[in-house]
DOKOL-851779 format. One record per residue (C-alpha): x, z, y negated. Coordinates in steps of 0.2 Angstrom, whole numbers, plus 5000, padded with zeros to 4 digits. Each point is the difference from the previous one (the first is absolute). Layout:
N
XZY ...
END
This chain:
406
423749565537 499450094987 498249964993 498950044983 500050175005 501850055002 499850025020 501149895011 500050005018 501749925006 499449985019 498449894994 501449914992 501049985019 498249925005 500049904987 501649935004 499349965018 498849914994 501049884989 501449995014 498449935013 499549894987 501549934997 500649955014 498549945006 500149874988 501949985003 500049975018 498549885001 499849914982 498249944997 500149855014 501050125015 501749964996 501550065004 498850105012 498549935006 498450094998 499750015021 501750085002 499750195009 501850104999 500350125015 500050164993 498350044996 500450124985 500649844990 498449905003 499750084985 501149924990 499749825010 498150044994 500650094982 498549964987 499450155012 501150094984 498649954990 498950115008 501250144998 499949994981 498149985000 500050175011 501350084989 499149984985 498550075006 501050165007 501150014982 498050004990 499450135010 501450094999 500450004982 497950004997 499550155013 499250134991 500049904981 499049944988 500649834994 499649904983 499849825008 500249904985 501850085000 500049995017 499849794999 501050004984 501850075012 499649875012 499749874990 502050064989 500550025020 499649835007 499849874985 501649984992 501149955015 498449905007 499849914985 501549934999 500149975019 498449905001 500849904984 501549965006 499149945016 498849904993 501449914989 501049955015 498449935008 499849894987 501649944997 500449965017 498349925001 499150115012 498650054989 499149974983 500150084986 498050015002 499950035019 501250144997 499050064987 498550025011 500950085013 500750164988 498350024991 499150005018 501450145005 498950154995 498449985009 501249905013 501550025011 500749824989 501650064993 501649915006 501050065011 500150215005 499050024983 498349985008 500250185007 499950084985 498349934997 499650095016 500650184993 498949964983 498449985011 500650175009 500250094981 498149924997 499550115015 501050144999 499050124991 498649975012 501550055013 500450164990 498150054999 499849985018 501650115005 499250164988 498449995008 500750005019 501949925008 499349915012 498649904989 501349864996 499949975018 498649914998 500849884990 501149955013 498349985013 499349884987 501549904998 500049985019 498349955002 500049864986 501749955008 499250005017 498449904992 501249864993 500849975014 498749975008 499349884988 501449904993 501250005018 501650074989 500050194992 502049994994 499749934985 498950144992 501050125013 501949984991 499649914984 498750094992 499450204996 498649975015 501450035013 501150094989 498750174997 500350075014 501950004998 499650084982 498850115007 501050065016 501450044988 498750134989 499650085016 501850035007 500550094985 498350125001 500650025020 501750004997 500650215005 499349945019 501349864999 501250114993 501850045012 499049925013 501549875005 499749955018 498149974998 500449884986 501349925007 499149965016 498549944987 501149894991 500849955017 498349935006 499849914984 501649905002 499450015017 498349894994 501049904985 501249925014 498449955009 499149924986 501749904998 500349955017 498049934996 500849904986 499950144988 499649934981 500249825001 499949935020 498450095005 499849865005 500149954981 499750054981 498550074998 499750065017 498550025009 500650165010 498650144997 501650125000 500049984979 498550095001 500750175003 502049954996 499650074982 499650165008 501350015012 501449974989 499250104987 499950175012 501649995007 500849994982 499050134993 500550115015 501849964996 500150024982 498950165001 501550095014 501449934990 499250064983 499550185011 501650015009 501449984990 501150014982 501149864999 501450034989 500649944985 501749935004 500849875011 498749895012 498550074995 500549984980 500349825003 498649965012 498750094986 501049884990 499349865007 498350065002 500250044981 500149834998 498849915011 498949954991 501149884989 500749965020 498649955005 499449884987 501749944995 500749965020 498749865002 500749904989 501650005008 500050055018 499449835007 501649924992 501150135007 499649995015 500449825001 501449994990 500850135014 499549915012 500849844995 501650054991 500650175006 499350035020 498649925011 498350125001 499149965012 500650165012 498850144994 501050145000 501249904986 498449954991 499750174999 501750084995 500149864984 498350064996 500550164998 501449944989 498849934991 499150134996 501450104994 500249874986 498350004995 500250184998 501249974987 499149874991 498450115003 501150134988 500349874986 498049955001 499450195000 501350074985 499449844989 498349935005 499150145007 501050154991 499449964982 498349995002 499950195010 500550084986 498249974994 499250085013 498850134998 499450145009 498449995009 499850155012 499350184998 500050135011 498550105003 500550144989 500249904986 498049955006 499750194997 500750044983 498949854995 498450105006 500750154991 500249884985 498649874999 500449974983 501749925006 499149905014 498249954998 500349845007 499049995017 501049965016 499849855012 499650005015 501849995005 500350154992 500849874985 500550124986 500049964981 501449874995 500050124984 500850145009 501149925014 500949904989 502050004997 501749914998 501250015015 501750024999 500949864988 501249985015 498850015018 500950005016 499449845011 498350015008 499349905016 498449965007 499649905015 499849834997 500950035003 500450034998 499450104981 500250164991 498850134995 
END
């Protein structure tokens, strides 16, 4: 995928893909109410309760994003207002008119008014309110408010944003204790995902110790599909023992899903040079286009799913859950083409650059005249310098929402 600044990292992209595959199917196989597969189901093979428990693919993107930041921010200056101005052409446009298309269905079927949904999409900045997948992306906007606070830390010492992630543990821990339930603020909201932003900084500043080392990362992410079929034997998202649950495990699952991602994409990043023809092509194609994947595939999974079920083949056998999902998937990636190239495509050709590297902050002491603006404290550089058009026809670019590009 290739972002503002010409780069593009086509293994980022085969996480990406991951992500919108575990997402996917996790709403395939058990809808919203646990049907065709019902939310207490536990498969046998351990390694695909993380697709019986796939909003973990969530977590992946949120850890993603804050692995792609640092990576494309390590050593730069950035112009923040251009910075917000990328996202905003990024994720906007296909939003917009996801949230719209929504919101008219709700009220013509007479599942919402015009003035309740109203209430719901204005409350969806400060709130995880949006419909359907879109309340993630509110999540990722309170992670660009921090961000340069983030970045500050990281240039004054790499292990200073781990201090974030003791906060956020504490408050979790206090909450629980207070209110009975922590998954709410734990899956929904930026106070559980930080440390899977964070997590995802620090693996990229760590990532030449991960680097080749294959058996120690598989036996790491072993153990963590080790842990993730025990949280699902315990009811896993939904039947522990219900929604929310009380289980003080939320308290630290963030974290846990948070590190064993960012050790994961950090190796694969390190280790390897995917090429750019046959599997892996089409596979970055379909992180390429996961953002438009995520969003869209809400609207229509639930149906699919059923309508399988009751015309072509009974699903309530797992594994055959699980193989139509997949098929799915694929034909989301298709329509996640159509969305990219005509929703999210025009709008990118507006993007601007917003990142400097520390040269460029050197020549500008040389030349005060050309930039006597003073910096920020997130080393935010003038909007006047970092400014220009990309390309008229930009290659498509993913974040993590997501899922999202940078």
């Amino acid at each position: 995928m290739q972002s503002s600044t010409g780069q593009h990292y086509l293994a980022l992209d085969h996480v990406r893909a991951i992500a919108a595959l575990l997402v996917v199917t996790w709403h395939f196989i058990h809808g919203s109410t646990g049907f065709p597969i019902a939310f207490d189901y536990s498969p046998n093979l351990f390694l695909l309760s993380l697709f019986d428990e796939g909003h973990t693919g969530v977590a992946l993107f949120m850890t993603l994003s804050g692995y792609l930041f640092a990576k494309l921010l390590n050593g730069k200056t950035i112009d923040y207002k251009a910075f917000l101005w990328n996202r905003a052409l990024r994720l906007l446009p296909l939003l917009t008119v996801v949230t719209a298309a929504s919101g008219l269905y709700l009220i013509v079927m007479g599942k919402t008014s015009p003035s309740a949904f109203l209430q719901t999409v204005t409350s969806g900045p400060p709130l995880p309110t949006l419909p359907y997948g879109c309340w993630s992306i509110t999540v990722e906007f309170h992670y660009y408010l921090i961000l340069p606070l983030l970045l500050w830390m990281l240039r004054h010492s790499r292990w200073l944003p781990a201090s974030v992630l003791l906060l956020s543990i504490a408050f979790r821990t206090i909450m629980h204790q207070s209110t009975g339930e922590v998954q709410t603020l734990a899956y929904w909201t930026i106070i559980g995902r930080i440390d899977q932003f964070v997590l995802g900084m620090l693996a990229f500043q760590f990532r030449l110790h991960l680097a080749h080392r294959h058996g120690m990362v598989v036996l790491w992410l072993g153990s963590f599909a080790g842990f993730y079929a025990y949280f699902n034997a315990l009811g896993g998202f939904m039947a522990a023992p219900a929604y929310p649950s009380p289980s003080s495990l939320w308290v630290l699952l963030p974290t846990i899903e948070g590190a064993s991602y960012a050790v994961a994409i950090a190796w694969y990043d390190s280790s390897f040079s995917p090429p750019s023809r046959g599997f892996s092509k089409y596979l970055g194609y379909a992180g390429a286009y996961s953002y438009s994947i995520y969003l869209i595939h809400y609207n229509l999974v639930f149906r699919a799913a059923r309508f399988i079920d009751q015309h072509i083949m009974s699903l309530t056998n797992f594994y055959v859950a699980l193989a139509w999902a997949l098929f799915f998937f694929l034909l989301m990636v298709a329509l996640g083409h159509f969305s990219f190239r005509y929703i999210e495509s025009p709008f990118l050709r507006h993007r601007k650059r917003y990142i400097h590297s520390l040269r460029d902050k050197e020549v500008s002491k040389d030349h005060p005249a050309q930039d006597s603006a003073r910096l920020l404290p997130s080393h935010v550089v003038p909007r006047s310098q970092a400014l220009y058009r990309s390309h008229k026809h930009p290659e498509p670019h993913t974040a993590a929402t997501p899922l999202r590009n940078k």
